[in-house]
C-alpha positions as CSV (number, residue, x, y, z in Angstrom):
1,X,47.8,-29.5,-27.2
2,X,50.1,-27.1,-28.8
3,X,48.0,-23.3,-30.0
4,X,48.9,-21.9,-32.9
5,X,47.5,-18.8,-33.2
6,X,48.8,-16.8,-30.1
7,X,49.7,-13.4,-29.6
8,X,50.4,-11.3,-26.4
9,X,47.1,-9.4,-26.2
10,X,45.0,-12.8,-25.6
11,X,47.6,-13.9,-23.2
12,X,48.8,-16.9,-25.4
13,X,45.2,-18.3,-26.0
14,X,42.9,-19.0,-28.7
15,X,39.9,-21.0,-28.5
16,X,37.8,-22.1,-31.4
17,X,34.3,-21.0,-30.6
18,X,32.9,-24.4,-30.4
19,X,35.6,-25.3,-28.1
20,X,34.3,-23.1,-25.1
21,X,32.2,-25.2,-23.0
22,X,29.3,-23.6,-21.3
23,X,29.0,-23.1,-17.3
24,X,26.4,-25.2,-15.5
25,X,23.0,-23.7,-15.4
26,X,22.9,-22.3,-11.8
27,X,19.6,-20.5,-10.1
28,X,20.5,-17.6,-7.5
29,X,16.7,-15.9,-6.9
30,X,13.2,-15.9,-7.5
31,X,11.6,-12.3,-7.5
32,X,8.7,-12.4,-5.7
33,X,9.8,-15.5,-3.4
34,X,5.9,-16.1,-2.9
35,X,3.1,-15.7,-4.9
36,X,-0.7,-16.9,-5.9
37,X,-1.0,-19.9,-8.5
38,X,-0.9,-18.1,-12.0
39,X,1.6,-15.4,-11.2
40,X,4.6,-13.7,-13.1
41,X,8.3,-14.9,-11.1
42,X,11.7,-14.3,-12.6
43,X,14.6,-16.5,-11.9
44,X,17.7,-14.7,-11.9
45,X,20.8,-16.9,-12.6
46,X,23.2,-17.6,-15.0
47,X,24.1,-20.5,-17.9
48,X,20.2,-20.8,-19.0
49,X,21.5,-20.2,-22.8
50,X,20.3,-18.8,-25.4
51,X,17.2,-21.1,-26.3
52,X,14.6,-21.9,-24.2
53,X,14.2,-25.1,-22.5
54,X,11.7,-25.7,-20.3
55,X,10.9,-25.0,-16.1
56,X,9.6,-27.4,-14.1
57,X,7.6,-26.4,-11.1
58,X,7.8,-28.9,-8.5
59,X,5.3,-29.6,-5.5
60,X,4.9,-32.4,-3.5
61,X,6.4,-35.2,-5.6
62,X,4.5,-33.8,-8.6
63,X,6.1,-31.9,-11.5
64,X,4.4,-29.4,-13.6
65,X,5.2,-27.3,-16.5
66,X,6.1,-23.4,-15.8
67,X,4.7,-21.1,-18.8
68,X,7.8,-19.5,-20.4
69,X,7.6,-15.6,-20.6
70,X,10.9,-14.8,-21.7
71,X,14.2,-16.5,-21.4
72,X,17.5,-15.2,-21.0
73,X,21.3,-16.6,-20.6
74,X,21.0,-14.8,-17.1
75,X,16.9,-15.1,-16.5
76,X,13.7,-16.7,-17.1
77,X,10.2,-15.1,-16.6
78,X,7.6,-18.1,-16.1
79,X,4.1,-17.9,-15.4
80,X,3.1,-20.4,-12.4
81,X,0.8,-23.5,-13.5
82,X,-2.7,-22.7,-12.4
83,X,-4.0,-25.3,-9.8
84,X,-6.2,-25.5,-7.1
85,X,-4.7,-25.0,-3.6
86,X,-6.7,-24.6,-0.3
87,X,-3.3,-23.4,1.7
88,X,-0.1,-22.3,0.8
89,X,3.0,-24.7,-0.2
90,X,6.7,-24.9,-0.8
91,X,7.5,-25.7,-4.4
92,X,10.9,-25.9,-5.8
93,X,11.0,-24.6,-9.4
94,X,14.1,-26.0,-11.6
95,X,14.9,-24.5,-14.9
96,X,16.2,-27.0,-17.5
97,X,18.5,-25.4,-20.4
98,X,17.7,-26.2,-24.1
99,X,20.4,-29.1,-24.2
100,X,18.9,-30.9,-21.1
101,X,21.1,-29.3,-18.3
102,X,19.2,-28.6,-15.2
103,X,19.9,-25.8,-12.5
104,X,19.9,-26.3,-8.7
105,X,16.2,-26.0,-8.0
106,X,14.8,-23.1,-6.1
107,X,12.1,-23.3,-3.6
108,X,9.4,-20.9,-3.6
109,X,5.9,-20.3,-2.1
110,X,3.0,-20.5,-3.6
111,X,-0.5,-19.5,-2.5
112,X,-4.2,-20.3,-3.4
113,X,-5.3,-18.0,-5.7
114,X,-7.5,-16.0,-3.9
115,X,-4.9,-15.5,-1.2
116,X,-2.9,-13.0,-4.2
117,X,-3.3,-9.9,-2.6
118,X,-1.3,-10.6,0.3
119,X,1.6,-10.7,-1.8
């Protein structure tokens, strides 16, 4: 594949815009790593894209939908589904980029709601 347009500034290389292939969505935190049911978490990470897809909140088998605050290439701000819990539990929360890519998921805790101001 032979480039045309080269010159020694871009080191040879010139890529059509549509040509430049996203990275993998990729999760690296959750800020706060445990919370109530309900609560405000960001996920910081990286290749989310520009458009919002969705989040998936995941708990025992069951998958639920993660209220989008604001979405960024390199964050996403969900509010956690409400539910009723009577103790804490682990739940892996994966965030799934507008053309269906999906991160590594991320586990966090979540607490009964009433339990909120212990975090």
């Amino acid at each position: 594949n032979e480039l045309v347009d080269t010159f020694q500034m871009n080191n040879g290389v010139t890529l059509a815009r549509g040509d430049v292939l996203p990275i993998d969505p990729a999760s690296f935190a959750a800020d706060p790593l445990g919370t109530a049911a309900g609560a405000i978490v960001n996920i910081a990470g990286e290749g989310f894209g520009p458009e919002p897809g969705q989040v998936l909140v995941q708990i025992e088998g069951v998958e639920l939908q993660g209220q989008i605050e604001g979405w960024y290439d390199l964050g996403v701000r969900i509010r956690l589904p409400e539910m009723s819990l009577t103790s804490s539990v682990m739940a892996n929360v994966v965030v799934i980029r507008g053309d269906g890519a999906a991160s590594n998921p991320l586990a966090i805790e979540i607490a009964p709601v009433d339990a909120l101001a212990a975090y």
